[in-house]
N, C-alpha and C positions, 0 to 999 in steps of 0.2 A: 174151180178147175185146177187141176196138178200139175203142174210142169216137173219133167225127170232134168235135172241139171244136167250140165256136159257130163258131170264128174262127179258116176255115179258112186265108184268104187277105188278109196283114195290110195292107197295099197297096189293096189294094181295097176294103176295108171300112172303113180310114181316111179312104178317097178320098171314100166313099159314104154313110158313117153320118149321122143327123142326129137330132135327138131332138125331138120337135114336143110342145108345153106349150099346155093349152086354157086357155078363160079361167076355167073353174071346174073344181077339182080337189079329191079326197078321197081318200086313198091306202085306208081303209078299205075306205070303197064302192065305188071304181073298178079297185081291185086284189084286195085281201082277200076280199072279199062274192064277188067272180065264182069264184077258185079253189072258196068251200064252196057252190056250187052242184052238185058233187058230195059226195054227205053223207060218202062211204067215205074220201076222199082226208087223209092223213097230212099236219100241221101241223108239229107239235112232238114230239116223246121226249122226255119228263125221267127223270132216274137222282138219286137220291144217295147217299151215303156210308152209308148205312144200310140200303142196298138194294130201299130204293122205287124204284117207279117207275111211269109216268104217260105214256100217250099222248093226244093230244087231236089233233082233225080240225080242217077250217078251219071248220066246220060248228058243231062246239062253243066254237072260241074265237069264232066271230062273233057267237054267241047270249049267249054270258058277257061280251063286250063291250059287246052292245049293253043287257044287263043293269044293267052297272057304269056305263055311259051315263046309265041310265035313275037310277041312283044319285046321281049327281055333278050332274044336272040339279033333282034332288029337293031335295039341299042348297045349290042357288043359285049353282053351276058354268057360268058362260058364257063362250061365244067369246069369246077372245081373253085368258081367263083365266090367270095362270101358276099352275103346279100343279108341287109338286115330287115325282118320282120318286124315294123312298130304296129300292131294293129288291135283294136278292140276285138271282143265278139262280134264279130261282123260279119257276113257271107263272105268277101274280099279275102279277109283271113283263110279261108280254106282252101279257096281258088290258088291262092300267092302259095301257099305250101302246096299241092299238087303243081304248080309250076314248076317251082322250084328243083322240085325231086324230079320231075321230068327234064330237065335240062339238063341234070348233073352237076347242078349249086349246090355251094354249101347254106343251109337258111339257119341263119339266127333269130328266133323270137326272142322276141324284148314285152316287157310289160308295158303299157300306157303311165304307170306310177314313176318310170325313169326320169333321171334331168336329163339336162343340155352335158352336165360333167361326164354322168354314167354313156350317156349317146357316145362322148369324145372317147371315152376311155376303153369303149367298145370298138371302135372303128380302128382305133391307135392298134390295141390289141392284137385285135383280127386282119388287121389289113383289109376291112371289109371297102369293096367298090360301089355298092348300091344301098339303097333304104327303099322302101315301101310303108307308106305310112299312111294318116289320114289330115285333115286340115287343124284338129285338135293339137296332133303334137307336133307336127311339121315346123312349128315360131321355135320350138328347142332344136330343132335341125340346125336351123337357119343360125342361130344361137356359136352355131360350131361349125359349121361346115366348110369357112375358112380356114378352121386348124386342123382340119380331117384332110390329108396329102392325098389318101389311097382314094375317096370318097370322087364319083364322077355322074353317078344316075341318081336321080330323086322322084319317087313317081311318087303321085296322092291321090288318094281316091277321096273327090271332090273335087273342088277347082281352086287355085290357088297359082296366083304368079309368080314366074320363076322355076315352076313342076313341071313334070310330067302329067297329065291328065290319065288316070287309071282306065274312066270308062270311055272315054274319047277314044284312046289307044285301044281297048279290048275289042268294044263294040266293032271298029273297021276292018282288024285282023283276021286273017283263015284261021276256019280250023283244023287247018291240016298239019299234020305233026309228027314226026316220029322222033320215039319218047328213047333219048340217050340210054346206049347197052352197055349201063355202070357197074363196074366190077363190085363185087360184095363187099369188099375188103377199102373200097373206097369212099373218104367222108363223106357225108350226107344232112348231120347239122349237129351245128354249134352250140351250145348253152353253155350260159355265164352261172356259173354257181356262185354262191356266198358262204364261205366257210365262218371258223368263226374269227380269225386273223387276217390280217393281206387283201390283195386285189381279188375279185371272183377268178374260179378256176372257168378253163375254157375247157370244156366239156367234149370230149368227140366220140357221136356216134356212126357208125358207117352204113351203107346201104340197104344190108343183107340183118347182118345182127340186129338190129333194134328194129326197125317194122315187121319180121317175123320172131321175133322174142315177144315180141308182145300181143302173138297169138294165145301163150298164156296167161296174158293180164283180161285180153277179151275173153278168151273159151271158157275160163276155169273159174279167175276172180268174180269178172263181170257178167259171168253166167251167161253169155250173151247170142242169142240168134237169130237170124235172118228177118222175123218179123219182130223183132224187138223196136223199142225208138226210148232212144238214151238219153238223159241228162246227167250230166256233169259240168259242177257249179265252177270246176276253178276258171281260171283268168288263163288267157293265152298266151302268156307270157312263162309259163313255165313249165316243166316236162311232166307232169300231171295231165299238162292240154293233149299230149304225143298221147300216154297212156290210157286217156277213155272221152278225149273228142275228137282224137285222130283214128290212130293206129290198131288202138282195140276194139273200138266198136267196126269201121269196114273190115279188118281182119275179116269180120263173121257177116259182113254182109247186114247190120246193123243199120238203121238208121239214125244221126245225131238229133238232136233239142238243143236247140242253143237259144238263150234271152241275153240282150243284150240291153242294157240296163247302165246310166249316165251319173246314177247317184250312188250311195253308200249301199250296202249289202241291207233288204231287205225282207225281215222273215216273212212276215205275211204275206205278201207279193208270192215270193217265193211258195210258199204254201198252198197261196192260190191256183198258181198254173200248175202244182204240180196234180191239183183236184181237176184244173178244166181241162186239161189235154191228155191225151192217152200216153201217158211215159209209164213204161213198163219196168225201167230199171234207175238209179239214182246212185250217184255219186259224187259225195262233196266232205270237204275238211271234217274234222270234229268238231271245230266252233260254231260250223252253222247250224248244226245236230244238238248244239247245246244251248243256241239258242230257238231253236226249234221246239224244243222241250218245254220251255218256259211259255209258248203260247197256249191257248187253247186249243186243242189238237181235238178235241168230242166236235168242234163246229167244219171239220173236213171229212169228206171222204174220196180218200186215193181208188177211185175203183180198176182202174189197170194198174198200180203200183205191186211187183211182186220180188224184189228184190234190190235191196240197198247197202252201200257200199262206205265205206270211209277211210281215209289215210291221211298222211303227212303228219301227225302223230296220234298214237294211242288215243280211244274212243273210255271214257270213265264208264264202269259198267252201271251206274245208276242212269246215266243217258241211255244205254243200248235199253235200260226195263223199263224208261216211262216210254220211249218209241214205242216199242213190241206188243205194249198194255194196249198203244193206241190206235195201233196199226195192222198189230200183227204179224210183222217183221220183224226179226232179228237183223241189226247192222252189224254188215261183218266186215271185220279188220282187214288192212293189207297194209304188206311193208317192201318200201323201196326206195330207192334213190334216184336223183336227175342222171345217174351213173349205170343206172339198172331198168330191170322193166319188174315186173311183179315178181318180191323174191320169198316171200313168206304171206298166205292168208290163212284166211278162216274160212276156208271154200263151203259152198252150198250141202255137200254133204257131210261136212265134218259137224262134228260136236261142238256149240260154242261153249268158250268156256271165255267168260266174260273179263274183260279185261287182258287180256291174251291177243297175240297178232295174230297166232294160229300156227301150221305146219309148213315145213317148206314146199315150194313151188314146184310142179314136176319139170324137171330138166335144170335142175339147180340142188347141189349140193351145201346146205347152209349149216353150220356150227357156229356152237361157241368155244372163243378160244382163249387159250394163256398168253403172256408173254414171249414166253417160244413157241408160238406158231402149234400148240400139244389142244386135244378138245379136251376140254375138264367136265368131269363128272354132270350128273345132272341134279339142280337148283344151285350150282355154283355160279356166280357173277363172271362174265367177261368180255370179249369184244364180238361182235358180229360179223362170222367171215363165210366168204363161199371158196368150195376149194376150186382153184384152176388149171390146176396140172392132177394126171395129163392132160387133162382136152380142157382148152377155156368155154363154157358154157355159151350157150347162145342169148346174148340180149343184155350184155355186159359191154358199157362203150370201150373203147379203141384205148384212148389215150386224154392226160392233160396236152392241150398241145401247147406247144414251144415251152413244157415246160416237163423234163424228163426226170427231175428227182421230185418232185409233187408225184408225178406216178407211180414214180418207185416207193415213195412214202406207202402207198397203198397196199404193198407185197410184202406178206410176212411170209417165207416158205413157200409152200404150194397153197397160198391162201391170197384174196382180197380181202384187205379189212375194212369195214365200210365206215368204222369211224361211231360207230352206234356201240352200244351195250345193252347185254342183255342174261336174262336165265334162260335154260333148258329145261321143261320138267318131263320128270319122266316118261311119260306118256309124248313127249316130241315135239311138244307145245312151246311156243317161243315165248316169255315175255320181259316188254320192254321196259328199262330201266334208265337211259338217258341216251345221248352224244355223251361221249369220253370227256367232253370237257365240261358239259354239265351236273356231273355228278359232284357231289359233295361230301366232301370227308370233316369230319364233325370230332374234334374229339376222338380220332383213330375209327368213326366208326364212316361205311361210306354208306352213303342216302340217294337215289337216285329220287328225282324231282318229281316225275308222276305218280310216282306212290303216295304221295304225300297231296299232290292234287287233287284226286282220286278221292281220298280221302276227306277233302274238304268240300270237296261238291256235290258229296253225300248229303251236307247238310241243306238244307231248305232254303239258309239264308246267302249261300252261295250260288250266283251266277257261273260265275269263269274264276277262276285262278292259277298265275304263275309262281313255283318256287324256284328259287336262287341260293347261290350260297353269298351269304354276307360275312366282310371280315369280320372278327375277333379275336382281340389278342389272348384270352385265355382257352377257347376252344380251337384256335385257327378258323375256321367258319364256322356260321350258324345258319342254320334253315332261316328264310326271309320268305313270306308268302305277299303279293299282290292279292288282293281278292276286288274282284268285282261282285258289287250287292246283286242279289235278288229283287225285283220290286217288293215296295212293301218293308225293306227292312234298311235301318238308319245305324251308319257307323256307330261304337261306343266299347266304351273299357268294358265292359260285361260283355258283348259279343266276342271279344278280344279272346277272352276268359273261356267262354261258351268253345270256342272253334277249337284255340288249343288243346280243351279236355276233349271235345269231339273228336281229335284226331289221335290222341293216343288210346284212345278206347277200340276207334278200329284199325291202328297200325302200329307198330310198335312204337313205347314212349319214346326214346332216346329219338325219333323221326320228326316229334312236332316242331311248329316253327315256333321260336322264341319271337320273331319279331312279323307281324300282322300288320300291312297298310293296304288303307282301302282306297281303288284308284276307281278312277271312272272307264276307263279305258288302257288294255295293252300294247304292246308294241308289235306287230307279228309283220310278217314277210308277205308278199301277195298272196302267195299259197295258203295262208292263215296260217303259217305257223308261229307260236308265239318265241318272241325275241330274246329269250333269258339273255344271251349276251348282251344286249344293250342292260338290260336290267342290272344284270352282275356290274358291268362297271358305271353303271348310275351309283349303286352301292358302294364299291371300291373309291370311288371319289367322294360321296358323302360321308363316307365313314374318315378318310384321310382328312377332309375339312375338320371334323369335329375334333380330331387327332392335333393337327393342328392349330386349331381354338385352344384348345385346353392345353397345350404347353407354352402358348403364349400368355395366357394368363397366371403361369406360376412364374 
């Protein structure tokens, strides 16, 4: 069967899109409440590892929200409150955000991988008043919740002394509600970024711009419609979950897929459900796509799978051809930030050009730029900006809060620079080249990391690999490559040998890595993204030690 994408004609719909923002907005009641006006119509599927499982309509979550609403208002929960989100994949998690945004809190998701420090330094931050958690991470609350001043509500869903009780409290509550008339322009949630210096930034998105901004992360990217059922692997802990387990998939009236899963990230698993249940669209990191690849992918068949997705970084185009070979999909790129909603893909009817993020997003003006704020020519190197004057775009958050020259950092001119690099090629294509501070300058020449990845995982005997820049005193840096093995293949000075001719063969010489270490595992963010800055200053200190060493022995 054919499906015609939202976007059929990319030209034209760049030409003509616009995104119009009232002066009061509620993504609850103006999006959410209308899908469960049909009582039948599918919200959510949850699964877990135990082989539960749990469907719920927009109908029943609208009711348990407005329940949980009617909860958090009981306990002296008000507009503009911050309220922090500790929650797994869980149903609870989605309930607690539809409250949230119906009350006119501010919701901070947090990851399950936080400490008791990260919790303190969150609450400190934010002045947050509330948690919502589960009994898993509730002992790290507990841990801090002495030195958290602002901190006053603890709900948990499960039981646990000392809490609130989540479903005690829900289950007893009306559901009668009406859902706070919050200006567009007023916060809506919080997220903690990690840059690559300093404390995380505090992210503000507001009511209006980011749940309908990311009607083109759903329409366009996610290709998404009404009878669709979505999954999307990341973790709820970070604005990946807004873009395609929230906001993008009900945009379109969508139904979520969500598995909820206690141990490490597994493929097969993974593989499996995406064979047994009817998910029609898919959305997860590049690493899981790259280990994905590495299975036997002849012993599945995805028979409703028709479109799959990737981001948090660049996708190697040797993973999009063994997918495609086995599936029959192309994965297609998307580029954005916890800052943005979908600002560049490789939408359904574009041309993929492998390795490429793809074109900018309709209702978003994205360049590359110079120094002085000037767009340079195209396959010139430079930073990643969208322009905001005169009109700031829809789907672009507010502010750093409590922290005004971090923001201004961001303004170059009549531009946001997002802190990424990249080329332009002719043809309008974006492709990625590093974060600003991951590129490497080598001997006057600069090297951006994925090219060089890319390049290595071409080979057979490559899994995954990160490149870094390592000091040296004669070139200032040098390319340093992590490689994670392939099954089947055993570190060794010949393989050492083998990769670096392998990568100047298909990248340019002056790019390979002088220094090859084979690790068993990387360091990445929950997002999966891989950690170069811890790596780079693993290196930085290894390399001083040895500096060190060796002037003590003369």
């Amino acid at each position: 069967m054919q499906f015609k994408p939202n976007m059929e004609d990319y030209e034209k719909t760049y030409a003509e899109f616009k995104l119009e923002v009232p002066e009061y907005f509620n993504f609850t009641r103006d999006v959410f409440d209308k899908w469960a006006a049909d009582p039948d119509k599918l919200a959510l599927w949850w699964v877990d590892d135990g082989g539960n499982e749990k469907k719920f309509t927009f109908r029943e979550l609208s009711l348990r929200s407005k329940k949980l609403a009617n909860v958090l208002k009981k306990h002296g929960i008000k507009r503009g409150d911050r309220v922090f989100l500790l929650l797994p994949r869980i149903p609870e998690w989605w309930e607690s955000m539809l409250a949230l945004l119906r009350i006119g809190a501010v919701v901070m998701p947090g990851t399950s991988q936080l400490t008791a420090k990260d919790i303190k330094y969150r609450f400190d931050a934010s002045e947050g008043v509330a948690i919502i958690t589960d009994v898993d991470n509730a002992p790290k609350v507990e841990e801090v919740k002495d030195e958290c001043s602002t901190l006053r509500l603890m709900i948990v869903v499960g039981e646990r002394e000392g809490w609130i009780s989540y479903e005690e409290e829900v289950s007893s509550a009306s559901e009668d509600f009406e859902t706070e008339n919050t200006r567009s322009d007023e916060p809506a949630i919080l997220y903690f970024t990690s840059g690559t210096t300093g404390y995380p930034k505090m992210t503000v998105h507001t009511h209006a711009s980011y749940p309908i901004g990311h009607i083109i992360t759903g329409k366009f990217w996610l290709d998404l419609k009404p009878d669709d059922l979505h999954w999307n692997l990341s973790d709820t802990g970070w604005a990946k979950a807004a873009w395609s387990s929230f906001f993008g998939p009900w945009n379109m009236g969508a139904a979520i897929f969500a598995h909820h899963s206690t141990g490490k990230f597994d493929a097969g698993k993974t593989l499996e459900l995406l064979e047994k249940y009817p998910i029609t669209t898919l959305c997860g990191p590049p690493t899981a796509y790259r280990v994905f690849v590495l299975e036997d992918l002849t012993k599945y068949n995805f028979k409703a799978l028709r479109h799959c997705v990737a981001a948090g970084e660049p996708l190697n185009p040797e993973v999009i051809e063994v997918w495609k070979k086995a599936t029959g999909i192309t994965i297609r790129d998307g580029y954005g930030q916890t800052e943005t909603v979908c600002l560049v893909g490789s939408f359904p009817c574009l041309e993929v050009k492998p390795g490429s993020m793809g074109k900018p997003s309709p209702g978003f003006y994205v360049s590359v730029i110079d120094d002085e704020g000037n767009e340079v020519p195209p396959g010139q190197e430079g930073d990643i900006a969208v322009r905001i004057k005169p009109e700031r775009p829809v789907g672009l958050f507010k502010e750093y809060w409590k922290d005004p020259e971090r923001t201004a950092a961001t303004i170059r001119g009549d531009w946001y620079v997002t802190g990424d690099r990249a080329i332009k090629d002719e043809d309008g294509y974006f492709w990625f080249v590093g974060r600003a501070d991951d590129v490497i300058i080598s001997s006057g020449y600069r090297i951006g990391p994925f090219e060089v990845e890319s390049a290595l995982v071409e080979h057979p005997a490559v899994a995954e690999s990160a490149v870094v820049a390592s000091p040296d005193e004669v070139r200032g840096e040098i390319v340093k490559a992590f490689v994670i093995l392939a099954p089947g293949y055993e570190p060794s000075e010949e393989l050492v040998k083998e990769l670096q001719d392998h990568v100047k063969k298909v990248t340019a010489p002056y790019k390979y890595p002088r220094e090859i270490e084979f690790v068993d595992s990387l360091p990445k963010t929950v997002s999966g993204k891989i950690r170069r800055v811890e790596l780079r200053e693993r290196e930085r200190k290894k390399k001083l030690a040895q500096k060190e060493t060796a002037a003590s022995k003369q």
